[in-house]
VOGU-160393 format. One record per residue (C-alpha): residue number from 0; residue in one letter; x, y, z. Coordinates in nm, 4 decimals, always signed. Layout:
<rs>
<pos: NUM code: A xx: X yy: Y zz: Z>
...
</rs>
This chain:
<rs>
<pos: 0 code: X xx: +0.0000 yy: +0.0000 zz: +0.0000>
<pos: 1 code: X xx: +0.2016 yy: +0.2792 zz: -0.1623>
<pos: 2 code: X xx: -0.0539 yy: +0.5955 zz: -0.0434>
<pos: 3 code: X xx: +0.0468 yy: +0.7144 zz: +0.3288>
<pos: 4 code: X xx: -0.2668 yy: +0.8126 zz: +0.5290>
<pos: 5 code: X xx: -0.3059 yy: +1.0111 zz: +0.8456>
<pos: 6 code: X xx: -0.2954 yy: +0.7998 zz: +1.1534>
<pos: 7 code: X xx: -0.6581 yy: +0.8631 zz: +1.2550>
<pos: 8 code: X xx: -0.7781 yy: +0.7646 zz: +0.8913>
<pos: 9 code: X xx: -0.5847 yy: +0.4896 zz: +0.9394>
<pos: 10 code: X xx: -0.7075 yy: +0.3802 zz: +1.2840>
<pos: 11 code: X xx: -1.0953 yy: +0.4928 zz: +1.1605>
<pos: 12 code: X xx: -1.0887 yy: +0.2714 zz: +0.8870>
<pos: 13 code: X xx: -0.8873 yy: -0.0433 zz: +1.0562>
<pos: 14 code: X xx: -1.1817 yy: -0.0190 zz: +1.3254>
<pos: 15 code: X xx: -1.4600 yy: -0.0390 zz: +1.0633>
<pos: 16 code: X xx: -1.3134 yy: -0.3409 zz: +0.8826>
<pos: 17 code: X xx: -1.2211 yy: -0.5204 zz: +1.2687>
<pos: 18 code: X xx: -1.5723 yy: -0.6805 zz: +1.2243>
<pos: 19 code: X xx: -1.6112 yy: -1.0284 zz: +1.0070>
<pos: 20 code: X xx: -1.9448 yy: -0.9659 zz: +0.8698>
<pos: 21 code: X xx: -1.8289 yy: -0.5835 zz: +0.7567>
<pos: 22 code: X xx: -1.4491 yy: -0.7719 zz: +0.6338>
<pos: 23 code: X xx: -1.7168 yy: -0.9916 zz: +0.4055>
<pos: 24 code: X xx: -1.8785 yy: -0.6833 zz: +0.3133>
<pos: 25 code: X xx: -1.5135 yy: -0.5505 zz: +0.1536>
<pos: 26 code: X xx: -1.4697 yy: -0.8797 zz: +0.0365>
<pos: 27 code: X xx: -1.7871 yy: -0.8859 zz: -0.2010>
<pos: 28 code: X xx: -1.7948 yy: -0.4840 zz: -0.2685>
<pos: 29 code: X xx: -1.4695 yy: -0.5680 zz: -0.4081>
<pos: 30 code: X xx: -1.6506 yy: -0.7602 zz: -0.6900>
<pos: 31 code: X xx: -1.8573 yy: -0.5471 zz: -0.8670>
<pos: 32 code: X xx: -2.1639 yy: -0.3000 zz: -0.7361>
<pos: 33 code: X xx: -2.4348 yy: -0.4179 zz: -0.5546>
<pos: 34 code: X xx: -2.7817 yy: -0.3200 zz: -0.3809>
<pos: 35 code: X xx: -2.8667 yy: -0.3590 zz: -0.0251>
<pos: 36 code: X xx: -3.0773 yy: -0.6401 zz: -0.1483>
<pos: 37 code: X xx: -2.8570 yy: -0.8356 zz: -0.3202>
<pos: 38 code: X xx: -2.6256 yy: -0.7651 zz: -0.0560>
<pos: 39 code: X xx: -2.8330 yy: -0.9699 zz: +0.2537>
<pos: 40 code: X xx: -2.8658 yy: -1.2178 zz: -0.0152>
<pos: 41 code: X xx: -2.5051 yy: -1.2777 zz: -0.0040>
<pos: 42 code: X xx: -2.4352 yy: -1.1827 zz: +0.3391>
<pos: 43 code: X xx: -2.7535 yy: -1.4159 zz: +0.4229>
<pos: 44 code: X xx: -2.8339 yy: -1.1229 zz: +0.7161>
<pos: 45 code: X xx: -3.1142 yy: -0.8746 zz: +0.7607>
<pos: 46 code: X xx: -3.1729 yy: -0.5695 zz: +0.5535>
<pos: 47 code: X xx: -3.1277 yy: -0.2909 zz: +0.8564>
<pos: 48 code: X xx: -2.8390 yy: -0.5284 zz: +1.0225>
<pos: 49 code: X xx: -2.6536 yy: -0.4933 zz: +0.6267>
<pos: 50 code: X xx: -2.7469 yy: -0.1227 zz: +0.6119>
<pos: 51 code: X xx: -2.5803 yy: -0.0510 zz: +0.9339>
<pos: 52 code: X xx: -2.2410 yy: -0.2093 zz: +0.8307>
<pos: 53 code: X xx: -2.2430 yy: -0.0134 zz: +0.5051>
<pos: 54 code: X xx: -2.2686 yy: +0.2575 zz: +0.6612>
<pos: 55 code: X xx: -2.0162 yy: +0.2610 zz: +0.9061>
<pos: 56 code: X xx: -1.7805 yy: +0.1048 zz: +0.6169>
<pos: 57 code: X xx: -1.8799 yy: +0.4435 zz: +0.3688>
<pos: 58 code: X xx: -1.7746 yy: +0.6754 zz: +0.6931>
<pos: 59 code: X xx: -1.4873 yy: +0.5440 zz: +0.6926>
<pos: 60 code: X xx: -1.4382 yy: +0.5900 zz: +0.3430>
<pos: 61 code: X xx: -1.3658 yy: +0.2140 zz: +0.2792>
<pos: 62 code: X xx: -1.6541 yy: +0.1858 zz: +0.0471>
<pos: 63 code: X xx: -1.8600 yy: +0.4236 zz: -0.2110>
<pos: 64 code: X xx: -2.2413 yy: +0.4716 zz: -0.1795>
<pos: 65 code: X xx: -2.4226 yy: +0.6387 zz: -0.4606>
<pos: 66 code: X xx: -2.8097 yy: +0.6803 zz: -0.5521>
<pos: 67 code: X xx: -2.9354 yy: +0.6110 zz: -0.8821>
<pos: 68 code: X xx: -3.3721 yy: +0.6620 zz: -0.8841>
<pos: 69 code: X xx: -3.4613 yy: +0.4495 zz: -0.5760>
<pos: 70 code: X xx: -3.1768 yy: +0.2025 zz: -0.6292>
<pos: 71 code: X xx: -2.9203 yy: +0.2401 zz: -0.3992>
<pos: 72 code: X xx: -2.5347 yy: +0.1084 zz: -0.4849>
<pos: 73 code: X xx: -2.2614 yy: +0.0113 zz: -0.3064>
<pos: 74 code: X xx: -1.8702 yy: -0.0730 zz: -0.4471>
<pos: 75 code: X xx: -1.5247 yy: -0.0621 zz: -0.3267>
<pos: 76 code: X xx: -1.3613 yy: +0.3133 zz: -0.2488>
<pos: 77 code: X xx: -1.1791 yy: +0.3503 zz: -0.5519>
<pos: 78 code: X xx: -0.9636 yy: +0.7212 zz: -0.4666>
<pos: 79 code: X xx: -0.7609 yy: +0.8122 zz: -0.2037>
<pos: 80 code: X xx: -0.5371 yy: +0.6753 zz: +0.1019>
<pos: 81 code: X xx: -0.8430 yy: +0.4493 zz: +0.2339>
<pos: 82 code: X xx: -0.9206 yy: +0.3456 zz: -0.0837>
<pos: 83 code: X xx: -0.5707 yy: +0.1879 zz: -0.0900>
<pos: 84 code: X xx: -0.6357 yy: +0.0632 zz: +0.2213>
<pos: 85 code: X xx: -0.9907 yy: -0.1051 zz: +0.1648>
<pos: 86 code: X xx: -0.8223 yy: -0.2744 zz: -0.1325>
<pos: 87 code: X xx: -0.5213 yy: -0.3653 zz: +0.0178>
<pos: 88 code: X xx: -0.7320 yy: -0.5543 zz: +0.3059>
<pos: 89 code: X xx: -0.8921 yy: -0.7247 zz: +0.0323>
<pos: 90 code: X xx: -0.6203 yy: -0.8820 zz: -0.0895>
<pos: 91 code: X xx: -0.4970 yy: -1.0159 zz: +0.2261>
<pos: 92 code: X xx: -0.7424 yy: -1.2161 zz: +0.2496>
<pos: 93 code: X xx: -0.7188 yy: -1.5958 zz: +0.2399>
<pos: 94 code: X xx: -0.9017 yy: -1.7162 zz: -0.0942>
<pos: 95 code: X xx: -0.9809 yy: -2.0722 zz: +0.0945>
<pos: 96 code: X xx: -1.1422 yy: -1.9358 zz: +0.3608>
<pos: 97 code: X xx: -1.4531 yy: -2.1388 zz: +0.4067>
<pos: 98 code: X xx: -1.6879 yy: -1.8543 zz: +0.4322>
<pos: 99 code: X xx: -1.6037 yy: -1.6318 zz: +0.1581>
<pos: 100 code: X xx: -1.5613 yy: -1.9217 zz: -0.0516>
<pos: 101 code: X xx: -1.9772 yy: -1.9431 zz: +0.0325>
<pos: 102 code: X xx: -2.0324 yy: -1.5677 zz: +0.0187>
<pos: 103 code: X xx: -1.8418 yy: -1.5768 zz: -0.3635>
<pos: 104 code: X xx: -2.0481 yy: -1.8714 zz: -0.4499>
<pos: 105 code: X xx: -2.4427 yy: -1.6735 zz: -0.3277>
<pos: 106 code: X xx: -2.2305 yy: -1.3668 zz: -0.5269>
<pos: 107 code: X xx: -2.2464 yy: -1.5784 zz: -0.8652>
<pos: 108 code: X xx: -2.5820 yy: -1.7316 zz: -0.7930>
<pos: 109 code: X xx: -2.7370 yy: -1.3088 zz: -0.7506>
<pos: 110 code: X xx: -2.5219 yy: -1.2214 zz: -1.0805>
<pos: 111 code: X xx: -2.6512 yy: -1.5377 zz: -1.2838>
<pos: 112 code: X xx: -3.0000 yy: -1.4938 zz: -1.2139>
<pos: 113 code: X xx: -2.9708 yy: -1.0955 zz: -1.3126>
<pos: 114 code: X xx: -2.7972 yy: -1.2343 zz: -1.6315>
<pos: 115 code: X xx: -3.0511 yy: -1.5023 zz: -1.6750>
<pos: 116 code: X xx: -3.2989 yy: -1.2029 zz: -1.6382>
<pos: 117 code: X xx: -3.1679 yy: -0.9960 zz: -1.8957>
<pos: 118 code: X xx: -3.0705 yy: -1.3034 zz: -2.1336>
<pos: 119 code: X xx: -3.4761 yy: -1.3659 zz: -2.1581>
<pos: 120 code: X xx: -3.5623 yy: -0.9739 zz: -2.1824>
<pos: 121 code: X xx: -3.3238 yy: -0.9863 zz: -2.5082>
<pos: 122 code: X xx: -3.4348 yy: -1.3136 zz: -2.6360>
<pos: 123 code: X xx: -3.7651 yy: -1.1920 zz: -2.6618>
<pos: 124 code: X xx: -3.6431 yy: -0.8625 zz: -2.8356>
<pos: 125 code: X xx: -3.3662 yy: -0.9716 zz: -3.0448>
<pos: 126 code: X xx: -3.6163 yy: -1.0111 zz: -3.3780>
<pos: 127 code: X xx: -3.6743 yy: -0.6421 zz: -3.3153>
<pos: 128 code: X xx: -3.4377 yy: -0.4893 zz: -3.0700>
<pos: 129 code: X xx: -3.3207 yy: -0.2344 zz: -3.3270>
<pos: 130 code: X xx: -3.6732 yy: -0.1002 zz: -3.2858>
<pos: 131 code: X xx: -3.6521 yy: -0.0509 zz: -2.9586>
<pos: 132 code: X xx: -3.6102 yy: +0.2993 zz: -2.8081>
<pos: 133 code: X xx: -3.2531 yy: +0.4418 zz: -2.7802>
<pos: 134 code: X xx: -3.3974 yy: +0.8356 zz: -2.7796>
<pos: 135 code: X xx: -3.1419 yy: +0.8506 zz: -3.0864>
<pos: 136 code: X xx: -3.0725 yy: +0.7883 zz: -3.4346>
<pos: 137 code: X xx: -2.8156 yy: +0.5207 zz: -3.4051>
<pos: 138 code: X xx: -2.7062 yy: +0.6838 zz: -3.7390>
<pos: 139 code: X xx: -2.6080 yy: +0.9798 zz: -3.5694>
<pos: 140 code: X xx: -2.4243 yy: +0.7995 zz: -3.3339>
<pos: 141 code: X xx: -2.1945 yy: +0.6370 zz: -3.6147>
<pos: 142 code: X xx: -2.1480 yy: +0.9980 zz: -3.7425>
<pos: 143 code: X xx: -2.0300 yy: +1.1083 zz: -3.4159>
<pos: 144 code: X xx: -1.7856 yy: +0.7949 zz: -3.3795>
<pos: 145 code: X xx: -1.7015 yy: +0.8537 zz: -3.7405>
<pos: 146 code: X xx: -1.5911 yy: +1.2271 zz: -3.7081>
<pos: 147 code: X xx: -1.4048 yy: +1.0924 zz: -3.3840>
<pos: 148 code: X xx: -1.1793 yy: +0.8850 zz: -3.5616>
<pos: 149 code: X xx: -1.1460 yy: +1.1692 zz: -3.7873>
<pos: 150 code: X xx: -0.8667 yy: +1.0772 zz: -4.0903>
<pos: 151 code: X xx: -0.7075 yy: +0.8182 zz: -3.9233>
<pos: 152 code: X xx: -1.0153 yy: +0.5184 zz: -3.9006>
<pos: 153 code: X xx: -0.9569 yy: +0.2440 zz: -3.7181>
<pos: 154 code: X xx: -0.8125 yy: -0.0902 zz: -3.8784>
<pos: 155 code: X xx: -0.9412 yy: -0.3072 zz: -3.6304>
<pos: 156 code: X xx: -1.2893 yy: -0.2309 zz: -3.4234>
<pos: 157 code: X xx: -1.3710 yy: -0.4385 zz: -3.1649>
<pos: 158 code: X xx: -1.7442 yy: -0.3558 zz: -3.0741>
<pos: 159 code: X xx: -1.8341 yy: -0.4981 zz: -2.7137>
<pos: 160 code: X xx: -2.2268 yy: -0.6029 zz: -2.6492>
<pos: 161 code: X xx: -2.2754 yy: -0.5538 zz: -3.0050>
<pos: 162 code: X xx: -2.6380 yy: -0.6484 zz: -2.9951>
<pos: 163 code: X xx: -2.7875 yy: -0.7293 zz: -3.3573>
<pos: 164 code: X xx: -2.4443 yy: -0.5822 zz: -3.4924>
<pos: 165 code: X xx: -2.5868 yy: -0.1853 zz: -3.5625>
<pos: 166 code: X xx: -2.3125 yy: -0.0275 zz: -3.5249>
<pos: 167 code: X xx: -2.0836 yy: -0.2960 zz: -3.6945>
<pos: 168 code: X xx: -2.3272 yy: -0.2494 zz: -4.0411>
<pos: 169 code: X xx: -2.2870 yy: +0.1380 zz: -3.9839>
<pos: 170 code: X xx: -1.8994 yy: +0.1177 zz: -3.9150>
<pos: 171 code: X xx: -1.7980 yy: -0.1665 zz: -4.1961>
<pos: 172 code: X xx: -1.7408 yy: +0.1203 zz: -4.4957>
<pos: 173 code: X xx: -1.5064 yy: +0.3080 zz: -4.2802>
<pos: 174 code: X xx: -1.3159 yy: +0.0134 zz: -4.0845>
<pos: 175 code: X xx: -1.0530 yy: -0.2283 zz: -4.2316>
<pos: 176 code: X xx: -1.2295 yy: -0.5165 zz: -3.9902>
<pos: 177 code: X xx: -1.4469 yy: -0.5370 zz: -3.7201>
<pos: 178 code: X xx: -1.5533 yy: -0.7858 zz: -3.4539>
<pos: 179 code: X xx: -1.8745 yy: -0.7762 zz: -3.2720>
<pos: 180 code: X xx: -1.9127 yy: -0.9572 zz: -2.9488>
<pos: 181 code: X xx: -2.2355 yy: -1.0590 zz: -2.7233>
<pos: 182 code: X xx: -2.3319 yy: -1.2842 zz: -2.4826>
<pos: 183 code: X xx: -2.6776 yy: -1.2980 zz: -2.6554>
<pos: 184 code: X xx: -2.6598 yy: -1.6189 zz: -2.8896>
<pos: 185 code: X xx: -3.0141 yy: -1.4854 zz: -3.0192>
<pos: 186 code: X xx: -2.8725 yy: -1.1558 zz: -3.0843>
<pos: 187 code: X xx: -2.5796 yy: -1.2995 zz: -3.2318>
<pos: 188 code: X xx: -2.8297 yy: -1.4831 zz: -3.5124>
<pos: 189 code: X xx: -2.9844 yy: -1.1001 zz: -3.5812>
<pos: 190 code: X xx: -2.6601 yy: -0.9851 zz: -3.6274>
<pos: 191 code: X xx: -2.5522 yy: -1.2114 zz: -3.8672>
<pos: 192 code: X xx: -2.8598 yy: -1.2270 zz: -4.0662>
<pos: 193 code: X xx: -2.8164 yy: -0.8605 zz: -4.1018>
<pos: 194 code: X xx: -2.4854 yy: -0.8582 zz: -4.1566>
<pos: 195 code: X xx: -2.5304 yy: -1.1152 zz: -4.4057>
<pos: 196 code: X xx: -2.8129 yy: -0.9381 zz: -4.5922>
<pos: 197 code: X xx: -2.6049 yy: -0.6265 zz: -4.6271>
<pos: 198 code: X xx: -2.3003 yy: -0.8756 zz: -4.8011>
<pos: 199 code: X xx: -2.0966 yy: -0.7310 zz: -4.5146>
<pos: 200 code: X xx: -1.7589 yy: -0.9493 zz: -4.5626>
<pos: 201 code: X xx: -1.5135 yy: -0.7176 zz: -4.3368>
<pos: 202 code: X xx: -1.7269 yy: -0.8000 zz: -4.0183>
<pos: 203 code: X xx: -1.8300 yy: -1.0358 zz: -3.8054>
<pos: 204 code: X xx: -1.9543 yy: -1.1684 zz: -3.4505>
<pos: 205 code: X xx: -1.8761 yy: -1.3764 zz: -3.1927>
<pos: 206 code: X xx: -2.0061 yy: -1.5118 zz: -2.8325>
<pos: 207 code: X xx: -1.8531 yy: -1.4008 zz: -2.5817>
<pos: 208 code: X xx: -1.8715 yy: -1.2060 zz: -2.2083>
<pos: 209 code: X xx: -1.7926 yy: -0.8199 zz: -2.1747>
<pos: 210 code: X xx: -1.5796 yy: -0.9624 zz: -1.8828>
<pos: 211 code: X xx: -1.3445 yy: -1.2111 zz: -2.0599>
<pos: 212 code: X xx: -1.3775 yy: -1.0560 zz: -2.4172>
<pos: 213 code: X xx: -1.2480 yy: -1.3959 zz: -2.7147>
<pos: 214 code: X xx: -0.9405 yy: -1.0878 zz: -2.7665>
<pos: 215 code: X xx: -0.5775 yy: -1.0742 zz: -2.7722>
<pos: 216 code: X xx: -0.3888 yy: -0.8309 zz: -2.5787>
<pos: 217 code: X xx: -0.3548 yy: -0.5380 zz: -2.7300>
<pos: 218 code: X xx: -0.5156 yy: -0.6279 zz: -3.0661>
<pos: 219 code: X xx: -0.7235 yy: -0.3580 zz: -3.1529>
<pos: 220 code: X xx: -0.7112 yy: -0.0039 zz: -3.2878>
<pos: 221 code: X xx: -0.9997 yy: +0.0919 zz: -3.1262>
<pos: 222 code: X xx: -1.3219 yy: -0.0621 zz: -2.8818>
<pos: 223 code: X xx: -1.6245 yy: +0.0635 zz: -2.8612>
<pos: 224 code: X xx: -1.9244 yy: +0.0142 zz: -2.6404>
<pos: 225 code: X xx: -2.2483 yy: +0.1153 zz: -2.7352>
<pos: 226 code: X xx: -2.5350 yy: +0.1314 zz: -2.5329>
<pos: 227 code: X xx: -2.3537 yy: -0.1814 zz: -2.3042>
<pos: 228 code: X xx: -2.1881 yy: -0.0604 zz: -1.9980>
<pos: 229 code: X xx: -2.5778 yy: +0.0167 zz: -1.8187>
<pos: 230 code: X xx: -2.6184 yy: -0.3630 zz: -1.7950>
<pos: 231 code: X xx: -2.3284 yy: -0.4395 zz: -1.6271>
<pos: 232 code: X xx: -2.2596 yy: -0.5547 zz: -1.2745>
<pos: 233 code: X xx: -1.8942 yy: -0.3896 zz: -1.2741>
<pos: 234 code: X xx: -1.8506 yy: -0.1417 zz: -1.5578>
<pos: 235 code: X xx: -1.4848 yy: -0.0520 zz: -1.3784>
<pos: 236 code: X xx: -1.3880 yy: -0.4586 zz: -1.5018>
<pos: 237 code: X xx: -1.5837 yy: -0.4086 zz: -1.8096>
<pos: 238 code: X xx: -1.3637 yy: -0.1405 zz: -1.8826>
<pos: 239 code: X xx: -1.0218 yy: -0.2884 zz: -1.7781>
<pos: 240 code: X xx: -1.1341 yy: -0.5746 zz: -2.0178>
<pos: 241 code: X xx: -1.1827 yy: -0.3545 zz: -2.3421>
<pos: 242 code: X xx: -0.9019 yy: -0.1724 zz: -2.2160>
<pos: 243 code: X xx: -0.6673 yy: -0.4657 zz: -2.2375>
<pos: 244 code: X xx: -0.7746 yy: -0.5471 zz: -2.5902>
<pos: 245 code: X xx: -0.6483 yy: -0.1730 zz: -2.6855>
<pos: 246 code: X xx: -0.3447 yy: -0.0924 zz: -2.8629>
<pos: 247 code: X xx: -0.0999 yy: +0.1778 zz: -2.7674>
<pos: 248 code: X xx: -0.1922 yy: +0.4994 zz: -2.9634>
<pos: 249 code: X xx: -0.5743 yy: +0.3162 zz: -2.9404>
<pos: 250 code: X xx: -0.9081 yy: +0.4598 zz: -2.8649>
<pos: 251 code: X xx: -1.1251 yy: +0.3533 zz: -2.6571>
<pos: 252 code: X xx: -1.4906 yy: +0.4799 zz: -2.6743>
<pos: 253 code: X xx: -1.8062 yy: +0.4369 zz: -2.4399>
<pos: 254 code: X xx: -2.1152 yy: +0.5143 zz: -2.5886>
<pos: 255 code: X xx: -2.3930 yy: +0.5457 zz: -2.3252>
<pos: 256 code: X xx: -2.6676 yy: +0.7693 zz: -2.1409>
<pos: 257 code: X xx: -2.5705 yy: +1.0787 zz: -1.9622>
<pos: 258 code: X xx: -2.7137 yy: +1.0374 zz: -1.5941>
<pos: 259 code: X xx: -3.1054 yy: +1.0512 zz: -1.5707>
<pos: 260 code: X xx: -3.4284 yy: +0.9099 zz: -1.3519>
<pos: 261 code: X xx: -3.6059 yy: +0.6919 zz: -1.5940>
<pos: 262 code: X xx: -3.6724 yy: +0.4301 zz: -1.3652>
<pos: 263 code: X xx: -3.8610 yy: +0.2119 zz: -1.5953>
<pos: 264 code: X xx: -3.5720 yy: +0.1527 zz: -1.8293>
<pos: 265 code: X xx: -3.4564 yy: -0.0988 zz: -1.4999>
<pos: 266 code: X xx: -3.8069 yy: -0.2699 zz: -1.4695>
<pos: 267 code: X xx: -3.8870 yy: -0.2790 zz: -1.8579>
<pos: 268 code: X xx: -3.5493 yy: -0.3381 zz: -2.0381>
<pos: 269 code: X xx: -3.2978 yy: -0.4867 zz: -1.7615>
<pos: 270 code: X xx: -3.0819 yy: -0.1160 zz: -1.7424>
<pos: 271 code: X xx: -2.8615 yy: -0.1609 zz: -1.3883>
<pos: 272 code: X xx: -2.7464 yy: +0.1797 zz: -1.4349>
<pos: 273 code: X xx: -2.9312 yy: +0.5156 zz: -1.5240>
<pos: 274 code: X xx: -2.6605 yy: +0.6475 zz: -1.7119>
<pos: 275 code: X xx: -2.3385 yy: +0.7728 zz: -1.6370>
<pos: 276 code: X xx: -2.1623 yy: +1.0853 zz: -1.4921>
<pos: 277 code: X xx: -1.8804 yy: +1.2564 zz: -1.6752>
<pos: 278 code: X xx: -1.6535 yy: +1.2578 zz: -1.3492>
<pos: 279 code: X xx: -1.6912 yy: +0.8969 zz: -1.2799>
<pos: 280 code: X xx: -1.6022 yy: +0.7565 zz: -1.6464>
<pos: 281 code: X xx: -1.2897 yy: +1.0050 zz: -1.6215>
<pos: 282 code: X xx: -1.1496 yy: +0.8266 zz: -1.2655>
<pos: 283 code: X xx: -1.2436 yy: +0.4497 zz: -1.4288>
<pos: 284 code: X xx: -1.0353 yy: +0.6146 zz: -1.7403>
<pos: 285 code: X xx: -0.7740 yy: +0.7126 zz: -1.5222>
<pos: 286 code: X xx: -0.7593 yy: +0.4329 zz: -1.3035>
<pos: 287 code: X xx: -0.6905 yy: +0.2072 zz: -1.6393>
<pos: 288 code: X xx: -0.3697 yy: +0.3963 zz: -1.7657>
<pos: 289 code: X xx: -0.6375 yy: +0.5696 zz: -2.0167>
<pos: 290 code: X xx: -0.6332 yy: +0.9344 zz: -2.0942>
<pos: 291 code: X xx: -0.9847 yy: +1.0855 zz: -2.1354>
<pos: 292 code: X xx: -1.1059 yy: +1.3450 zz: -2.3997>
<pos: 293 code: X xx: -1.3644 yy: +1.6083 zz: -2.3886>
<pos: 294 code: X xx: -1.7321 yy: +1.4004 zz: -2.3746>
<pos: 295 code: X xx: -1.8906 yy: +1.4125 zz: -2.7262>
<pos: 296 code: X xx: -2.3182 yy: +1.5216 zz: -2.6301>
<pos: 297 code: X xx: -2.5840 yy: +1.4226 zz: -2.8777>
<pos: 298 code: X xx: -2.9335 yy: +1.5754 zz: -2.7792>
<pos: 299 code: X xx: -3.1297 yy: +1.3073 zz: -2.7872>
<pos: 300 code: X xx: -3.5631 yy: +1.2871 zz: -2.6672>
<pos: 301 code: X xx: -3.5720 yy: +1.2319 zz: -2.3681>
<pos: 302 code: X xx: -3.2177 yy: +1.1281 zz: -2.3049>
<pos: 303 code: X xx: -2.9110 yy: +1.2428 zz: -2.3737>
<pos: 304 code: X xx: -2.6334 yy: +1.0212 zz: -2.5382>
<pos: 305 code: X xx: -2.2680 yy: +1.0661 zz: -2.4745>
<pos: 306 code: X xx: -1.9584 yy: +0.9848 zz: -2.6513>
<pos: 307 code: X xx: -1.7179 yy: +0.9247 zz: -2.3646>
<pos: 308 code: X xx: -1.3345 yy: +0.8962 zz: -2.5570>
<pos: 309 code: X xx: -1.0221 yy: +0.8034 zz: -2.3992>
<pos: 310 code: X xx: -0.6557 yy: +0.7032 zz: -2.5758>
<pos: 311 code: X xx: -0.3725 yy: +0.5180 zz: -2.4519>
<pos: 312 code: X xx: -0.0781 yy: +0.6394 zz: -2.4914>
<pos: 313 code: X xx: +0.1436 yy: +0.5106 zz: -2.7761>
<pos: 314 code: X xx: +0.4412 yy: +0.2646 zz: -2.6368>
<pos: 315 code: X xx: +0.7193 yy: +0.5441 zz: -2.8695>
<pos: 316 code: X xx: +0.5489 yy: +0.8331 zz: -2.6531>
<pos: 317 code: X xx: +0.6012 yy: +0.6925 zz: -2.3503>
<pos: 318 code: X xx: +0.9958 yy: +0.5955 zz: -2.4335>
<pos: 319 code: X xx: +1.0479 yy: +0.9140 zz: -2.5719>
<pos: 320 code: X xx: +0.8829 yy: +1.1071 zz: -2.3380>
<pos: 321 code: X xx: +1.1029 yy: +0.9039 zz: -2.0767>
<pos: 322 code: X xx: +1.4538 yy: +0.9534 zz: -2.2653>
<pos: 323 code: X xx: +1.3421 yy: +1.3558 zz: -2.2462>
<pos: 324 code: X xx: +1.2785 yy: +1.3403 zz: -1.9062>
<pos: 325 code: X xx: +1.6453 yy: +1.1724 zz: -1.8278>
<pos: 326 code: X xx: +1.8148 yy: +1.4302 zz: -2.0735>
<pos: 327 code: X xx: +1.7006 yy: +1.7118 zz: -1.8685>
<pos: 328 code: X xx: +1.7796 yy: +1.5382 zz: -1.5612>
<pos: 329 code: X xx: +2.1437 yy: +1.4539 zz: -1.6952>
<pos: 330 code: X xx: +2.1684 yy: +1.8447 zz: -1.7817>
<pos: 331 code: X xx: +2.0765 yy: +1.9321 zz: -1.5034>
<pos: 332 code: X xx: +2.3651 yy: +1.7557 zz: -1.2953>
<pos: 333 code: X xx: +2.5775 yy: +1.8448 zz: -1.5623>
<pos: 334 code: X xx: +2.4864 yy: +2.1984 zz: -1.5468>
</rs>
């Protein structure tokens, strides 16, 4: 744990951890973001008896707590000296230890059956999921990512929860290839069929999770996800996976909602998150090695989508930026 803390933050958040149930807590917050709910169903403990340990865990700064419409979330700290510390108690602990071997196993059984949930909701829709609302003319959205690329298109596009394969059919004139991925094997059939129809040859899909993405390291010029990272569990490992199928000099671009309160769009079409905040998808950014771009806005009815760009750095940059830093260093001492 490289970050140094004040002693009192340290002793604060030692204190709130020095309980087992509130150590499990850490333990499971370090997985992903969860509700209260799905948290007793892990924890196997009362709603108000689960409450009370979050709370005294978010005082102390070892864990986040945001509100999103009457959902509330909980996750790992992810800035600052407790932050560090939060994680680094995580990873102390033992991985055979009977009883968070059982609270990882409930974990899995809460995330399957929200996956199972949304695998039906887009099995029913797949035939005509392009129909559904977005609040935006997915065509605009291509023009956006288009313009974004500017003169220098992409050779390889990796698109991540590519759904029917929309964005692949309005990419494929401007990309050399392109590879969708889903988890969806009925979406996955639209896709091709579409793709198929439209003698796309430079494209294609394949099944696969957001979370362990069928990619090489550092394979492709740039990844987008459209219209994905609201269904996920853990868009922070979401993220880290698309990041590690990114080049150096790549981009890497989230297409999603701006923050809102249409609570339906949980209930009616399996959304986890209502959108996203420009401040949080600059830390995950930053917390991946990414640097983040000015947020693209398209106005859309009611919602607003955003274009949320971020590069990594090319590996020459870095070395030369490096071998500058050392020659003013070395003329420095010389001087």
């Amino acid at each position: 744990m490289s970050a140094e803390l004040p002693v009192d933050d340290l002793l604060h958040g030692l204190r709130a951890a020095a309980e087992p149930s509130r150590l499990r807590l850490l333990a499971v917050c370090a997985h992903g973001e969860w509700t209260v709910s799905e948290l007793t169903q892990v924890m196997g403990q009362s709603q108000p008896r689960i409450s009370r340990h979050l709370k005294l865990l978010a005082d102390a700064g070892l864990v986040e707590r945001f509100r999103e419409g009457a959902w509330v979330f909980y996750r790992l700290a992810q800035g600052g000296g407790v932050a560090a510390l939060a994680h680094h108690l995580c990873d102390l602990l033992p991985s055979d230890d009977p009883e968070l071997q059982t609270d990882r196993r409930r974990l899995d059984a809460v995330r399957e059956q929200r996956e199972r949930l949304a695998s039906a909701h887009f099995a029913a829709l797949a035939e005509r999921f392009d129909e559904q609302a977005c609040y935006l003319d997915e065509a605009e959205v291509a023009r956006a990512l288009r313009d974004l690329f500017g003169d220098h298109p992409p050779d390889r596009l990796l698109d991540v929860g590519t759904g029917t394969g929309r964005i692949l059919q309005l990419m494929a004139p401007h990309v050399g290839q392109g590879l969708g991925v889903d988890s969806s094997q009925a979406m996955l059939t639209v896709a091709r069929s579409k793709l198929d129809g439209a003698q796309i040859r430079n494209c294609q899909v394949r099944l696969g999770d957001m979370y362990a993405l069928p990619a090489e390291d550092r394979s492709f010029d740039a990844v987008v996800l459209h219209q994905v990272l609201h269904y996920a569990y853990d868009p922070l490992l979401a993220l880290r996976e698309a990041s590690r199928a990114l080049r150096p000099g790549g981009t890497l671009v989230v297409i999603d909602f701006a923050r809102h309160e249409l609570e339906f769009l949980r209930s009616e079409q399996a959304h986890r998150r209502l959108g996203f905040a420009d401040g949080e998808m600059a830390e995950w950014f930053k917390s991946l090695g990414l640097t983040a771009a000015e947020p693209i806005r398209l106005a859309g009815d009611p919602l607003t989508v955003v274009l949320w760009p971020a590069g990594r750095t090319p590996v020459a940059a870095v070395v030369d930026a490096t071998y500058q830093h050392h020659q003013k260093i070395v003329g420095s001492d010389v001087a």
